[in-house]
C-alpha positions as CSV (number, residue, x, y, z in Angstrom):
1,X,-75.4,19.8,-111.9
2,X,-74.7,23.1,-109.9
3,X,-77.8,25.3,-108.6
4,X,-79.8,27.8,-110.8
5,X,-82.6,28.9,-107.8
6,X,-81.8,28.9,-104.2
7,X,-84.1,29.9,-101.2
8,X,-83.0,28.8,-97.2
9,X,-85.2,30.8,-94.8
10,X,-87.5,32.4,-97.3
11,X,-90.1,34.9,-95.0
12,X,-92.4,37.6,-96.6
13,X,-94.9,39.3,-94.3
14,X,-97.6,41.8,-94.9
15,X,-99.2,44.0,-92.6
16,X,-98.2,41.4,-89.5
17,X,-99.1,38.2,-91.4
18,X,-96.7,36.2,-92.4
19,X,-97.4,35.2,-96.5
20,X,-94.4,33.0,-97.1
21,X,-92.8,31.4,-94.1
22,X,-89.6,30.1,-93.9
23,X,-89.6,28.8,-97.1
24,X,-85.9,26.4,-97.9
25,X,-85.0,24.9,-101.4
26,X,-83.1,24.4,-104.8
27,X,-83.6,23.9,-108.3
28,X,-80.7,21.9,-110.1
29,X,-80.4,23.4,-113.9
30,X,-81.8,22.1,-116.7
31,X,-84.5,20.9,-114.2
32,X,-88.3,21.8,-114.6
33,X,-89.2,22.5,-110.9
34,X,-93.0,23.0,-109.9
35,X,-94.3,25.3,-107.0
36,X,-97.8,24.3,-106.3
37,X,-100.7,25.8,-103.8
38,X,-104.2,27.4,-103.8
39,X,-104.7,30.4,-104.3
40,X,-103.1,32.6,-101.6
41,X,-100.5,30.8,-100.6
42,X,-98.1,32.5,-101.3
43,X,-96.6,31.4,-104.4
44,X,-96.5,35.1,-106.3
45,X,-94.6,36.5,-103.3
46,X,-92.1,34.0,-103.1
47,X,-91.5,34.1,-107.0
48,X,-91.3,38.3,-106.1
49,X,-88.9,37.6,-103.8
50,X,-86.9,35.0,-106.0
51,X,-87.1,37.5,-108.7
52,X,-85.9,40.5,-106.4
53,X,-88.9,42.5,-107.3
54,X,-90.1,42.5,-103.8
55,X,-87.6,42.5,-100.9
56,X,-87.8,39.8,-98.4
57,X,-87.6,40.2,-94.7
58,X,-85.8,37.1,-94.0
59,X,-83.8,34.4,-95.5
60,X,-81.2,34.3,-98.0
61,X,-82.1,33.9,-102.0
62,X,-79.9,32.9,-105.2
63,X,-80.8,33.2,-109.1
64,X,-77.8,31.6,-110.8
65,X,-75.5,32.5,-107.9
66,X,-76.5,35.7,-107.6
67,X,-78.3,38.2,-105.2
68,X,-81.7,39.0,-106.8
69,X,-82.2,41.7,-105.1
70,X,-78.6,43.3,-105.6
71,X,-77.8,42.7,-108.8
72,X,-81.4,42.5,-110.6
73,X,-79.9,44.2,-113.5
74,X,-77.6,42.1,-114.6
75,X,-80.2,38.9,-113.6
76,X,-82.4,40.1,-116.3
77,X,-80.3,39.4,-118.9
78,X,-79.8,36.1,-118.4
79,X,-83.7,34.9,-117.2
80,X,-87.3,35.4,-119.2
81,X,-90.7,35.8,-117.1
82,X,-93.8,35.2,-118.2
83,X,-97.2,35.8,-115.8
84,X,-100.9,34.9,-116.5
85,X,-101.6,38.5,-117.6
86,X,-99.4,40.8,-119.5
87,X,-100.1,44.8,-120.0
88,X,-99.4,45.3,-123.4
89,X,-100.6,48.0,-126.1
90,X,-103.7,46.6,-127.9
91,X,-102.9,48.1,-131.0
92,X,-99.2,46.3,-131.0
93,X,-98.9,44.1,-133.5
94,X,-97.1,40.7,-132.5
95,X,-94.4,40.7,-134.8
96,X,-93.4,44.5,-133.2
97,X,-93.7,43.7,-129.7
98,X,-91.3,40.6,-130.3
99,X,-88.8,43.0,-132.5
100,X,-88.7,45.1,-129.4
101,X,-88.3,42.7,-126.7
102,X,-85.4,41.3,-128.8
103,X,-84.1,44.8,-128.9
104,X,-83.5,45.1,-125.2
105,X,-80.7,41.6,-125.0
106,X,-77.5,41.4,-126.7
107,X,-78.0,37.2,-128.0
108,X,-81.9,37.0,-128.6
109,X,-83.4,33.8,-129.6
110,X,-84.9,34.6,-133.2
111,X,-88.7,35.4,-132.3
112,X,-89.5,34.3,-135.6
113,X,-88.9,31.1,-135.0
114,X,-90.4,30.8,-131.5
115,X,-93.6,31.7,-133.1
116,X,-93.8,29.5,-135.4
117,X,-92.7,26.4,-132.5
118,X,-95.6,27.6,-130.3
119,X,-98.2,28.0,-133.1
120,X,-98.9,31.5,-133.5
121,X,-96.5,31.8,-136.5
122,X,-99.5,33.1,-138.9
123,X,-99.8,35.5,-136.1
124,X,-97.0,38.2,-136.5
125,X,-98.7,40.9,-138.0
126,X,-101.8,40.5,-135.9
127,X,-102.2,43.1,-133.5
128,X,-102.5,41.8,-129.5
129,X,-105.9,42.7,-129.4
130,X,-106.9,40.4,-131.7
131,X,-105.5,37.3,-130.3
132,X,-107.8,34.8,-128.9
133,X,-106.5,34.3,-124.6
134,X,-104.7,30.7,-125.8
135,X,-102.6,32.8,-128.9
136,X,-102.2,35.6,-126.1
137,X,-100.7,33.0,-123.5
138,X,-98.6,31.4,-126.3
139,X,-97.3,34.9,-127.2
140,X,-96.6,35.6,-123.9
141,X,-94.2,32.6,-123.4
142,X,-92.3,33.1,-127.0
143,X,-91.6,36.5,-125.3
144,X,-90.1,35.1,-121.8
145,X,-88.1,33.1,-124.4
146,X,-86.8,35.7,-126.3
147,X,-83.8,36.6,-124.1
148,X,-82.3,32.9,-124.5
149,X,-82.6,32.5,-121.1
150,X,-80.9,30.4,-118.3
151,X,-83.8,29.7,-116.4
152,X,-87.6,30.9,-116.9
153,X,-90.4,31.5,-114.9
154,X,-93.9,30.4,-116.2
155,X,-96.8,31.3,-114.5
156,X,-100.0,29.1,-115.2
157,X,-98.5,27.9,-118.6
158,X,-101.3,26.6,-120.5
159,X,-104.3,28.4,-119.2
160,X,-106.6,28.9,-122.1
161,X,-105.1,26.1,-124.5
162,X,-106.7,23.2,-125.9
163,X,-105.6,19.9,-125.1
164,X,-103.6,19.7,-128.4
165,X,-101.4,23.3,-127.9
166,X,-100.6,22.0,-124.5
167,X,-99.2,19.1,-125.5
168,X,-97.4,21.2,-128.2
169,X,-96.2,23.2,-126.0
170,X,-95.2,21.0,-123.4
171,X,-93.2,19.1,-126.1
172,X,-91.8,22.2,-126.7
173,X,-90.6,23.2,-123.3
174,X,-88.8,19.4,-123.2
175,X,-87.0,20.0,-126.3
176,X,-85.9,23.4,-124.9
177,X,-84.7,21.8,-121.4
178,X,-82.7,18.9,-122.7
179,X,-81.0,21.8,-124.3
180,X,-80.3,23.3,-120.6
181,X,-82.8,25.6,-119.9
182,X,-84.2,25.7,-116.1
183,X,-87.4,26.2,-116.2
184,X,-89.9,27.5,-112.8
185,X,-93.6,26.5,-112.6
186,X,-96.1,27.0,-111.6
187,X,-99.8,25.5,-112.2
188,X,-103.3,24.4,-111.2
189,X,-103.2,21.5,-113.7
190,X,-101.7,18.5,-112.3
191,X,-101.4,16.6,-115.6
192,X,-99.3,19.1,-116.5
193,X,-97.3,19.3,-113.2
194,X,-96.9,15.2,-113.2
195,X,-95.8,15.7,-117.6
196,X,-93.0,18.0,-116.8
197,X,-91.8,18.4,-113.2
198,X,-88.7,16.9,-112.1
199,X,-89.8,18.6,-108.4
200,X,-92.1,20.1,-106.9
201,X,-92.9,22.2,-103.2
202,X,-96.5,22.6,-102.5
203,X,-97.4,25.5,-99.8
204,X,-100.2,25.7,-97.2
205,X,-100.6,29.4,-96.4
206,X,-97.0,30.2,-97.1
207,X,-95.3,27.4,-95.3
208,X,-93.9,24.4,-97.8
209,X,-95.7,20.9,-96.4
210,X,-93.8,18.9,-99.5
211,X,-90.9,18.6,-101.2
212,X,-89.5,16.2,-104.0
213,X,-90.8,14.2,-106.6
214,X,-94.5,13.5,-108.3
215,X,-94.3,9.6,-107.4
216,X,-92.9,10.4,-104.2
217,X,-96.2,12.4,-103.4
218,X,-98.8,10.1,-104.7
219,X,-96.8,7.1,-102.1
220,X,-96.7,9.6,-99.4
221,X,-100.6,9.6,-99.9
222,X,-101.3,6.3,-100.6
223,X,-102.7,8.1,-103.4
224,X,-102.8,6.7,-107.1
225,X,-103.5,10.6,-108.9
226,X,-101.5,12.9,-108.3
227,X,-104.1,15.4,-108.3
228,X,-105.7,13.7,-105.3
229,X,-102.1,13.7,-103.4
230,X,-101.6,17.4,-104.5
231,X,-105.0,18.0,-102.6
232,X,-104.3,16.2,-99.6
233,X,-101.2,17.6,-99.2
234,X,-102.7,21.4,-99.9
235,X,-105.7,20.6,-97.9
236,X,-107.5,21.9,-100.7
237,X,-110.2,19.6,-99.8
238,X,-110.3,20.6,-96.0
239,X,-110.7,24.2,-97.1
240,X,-113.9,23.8,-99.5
């Protein structure tokens, strides 16, 4: 397996504080890799810096062998994003926002179809505005799809799903790696960390304090949830 995502050296700083310090490691493809931490610590500005929309002020970065920052352009075509909250038109309807992120790649996956996978296929002609938050998250993941990517990035995947569409969609996202797609996560569930991460890095204000695999954490901790190892090793629970 050759590299999709690499970081050695990672360093972000604002206004004299460092927010992501010397952050090192790779993502094999067709891999789901996880990057995990409480709020603030630094996760958004590493995955800025990984995506080459914020420059980094130290360390050396890779998406799919290339520069990020360099050659962003042609990056673009070939990876799908997806954040928490998108700005879209309220008015658009679903099926017109999907025609016209198809529009912008030359091999689109059919939009059509990725609606009806993750369950908002009776959807299409419903404008944005009148999507509950789980159809809007859903949406927004069919569209970080839509450029048949090599690797995407999901931010907070499932937030506002029931227990049933995140198993759907999980299912969905497994079907869609065995296929080759790399995909980069990042959540505050653990169940859904320990379903579908092959890896994970946890940071503690901006500096990664684990690396490797979900079992590998719990025996680190002695721990037999992962979600109390995950807070251990975040010191979530120092921090309350």
């Amino acid at each position: 397996m050759s590299e999709a995502i690499f970081a050695e050296g990672l360093t972000k700083s604002y206004d004299g504080k460092t927010v992501v310090d010397h952050l090192s490691f790779s993502v094999e493809r067709g891999t789901v890799f996880g990057l995990l931490g409480a709020n603030g610590a630094g996760k958004s500005t590493a995955i800025e810096c990984l995506l080459g929309t914020k420059r980094a002020d130290a360390g050396t970065v890779r998406l799919l062998g290339q520069d990020p920052g360099k050659q962003r352009r042609a990056l673009f075509q070939r990876i799908g994003v997806q954040f928490q909250d998108g700005d879209y038109q309220a008015e658009i309807r679903v099926s017109e926002l999907c025609e016209e992120t198809a529009c912008l790649y030359p091999n689109p996956m059919d939009w059509r179809v990725l609606c009806r996978q993750f369950g908002i296929g009776d959807k299409m002609r419903a404008s944005v505005k009148h999507l509950s938050g789980g159809q809007r998250q859903r949406l927004f993941i069919v569209l970080a799809l839509i450029p048949r990517p090599e690797v995407v990035f999901l931010d907070e995947l499932t937030t506002g799903l029931d227990a049933k569409a995140r198993r759907e969609v999980w299912k969905t996202l497994e079907s869609l790696k065995e296929k080759g797609l790399t995909i980069f996560l990042t959540s505050h569930f653990m169940d859904e960390v320990e379903a579908l991460c092959d890896e994970i890095c946890i940071l503690r204000k901006g500096v990664s304090v684990f690396r490797g695999s979900v079992p590998q954490a719990k025996a680190l901790c002695g721990c037999e949830r992962f979600e109390d190892a995950y807070l251990h090793l975040a010191d979530q629970e120092a921090d309350a």
